[in-house]
N, C-alpha and C positions, 0 to 999 in steps of 0.2 A: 504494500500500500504506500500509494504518497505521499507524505508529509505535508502539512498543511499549514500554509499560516492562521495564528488565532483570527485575525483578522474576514478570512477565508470561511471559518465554519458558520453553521446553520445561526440562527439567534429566534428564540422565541420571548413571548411575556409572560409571565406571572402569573395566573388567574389568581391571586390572592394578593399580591403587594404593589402590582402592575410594572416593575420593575422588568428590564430583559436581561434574560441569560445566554448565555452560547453554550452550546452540544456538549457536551461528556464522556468519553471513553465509557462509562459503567451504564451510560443511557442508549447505549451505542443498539441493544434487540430491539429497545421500547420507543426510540424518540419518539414516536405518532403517539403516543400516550402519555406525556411526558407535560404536566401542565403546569407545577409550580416549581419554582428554583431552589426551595430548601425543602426537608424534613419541617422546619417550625411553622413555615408556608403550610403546607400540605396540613400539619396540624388544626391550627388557626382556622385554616379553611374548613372543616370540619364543625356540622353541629354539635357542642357538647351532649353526651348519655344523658337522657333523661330533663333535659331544658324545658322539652318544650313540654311535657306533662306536668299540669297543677293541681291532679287530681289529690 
């Protein structure tokens, strides 16, 4: 494979911080699934267990 400038790779946003990332060697099977740029993103993004019931 060819080496790439950073410059060069893909870039997506954020769906949680709206921030853009660039591609990841460990993203490398999933990109097309690939929507926020951190673990704490992806967290956050997430409803908390049990919020929305006040029963």
């Amino acid at each position: 494979m060819k080496m790439r400038k950073k410059s060069e790779l893909p870039v997506k946003q954020c769906a949680h911080c709206t921030l853009p990332f660039t591609w990841r060697k460990k993203w490398e099977r999933d990109w097309g699934g690939v929507k926020y740029c951190s673990e704490r993103c992806r967290r956050a993004a997430r409803p908390a267990a049990g919020e929305g019931d006040a029963s």
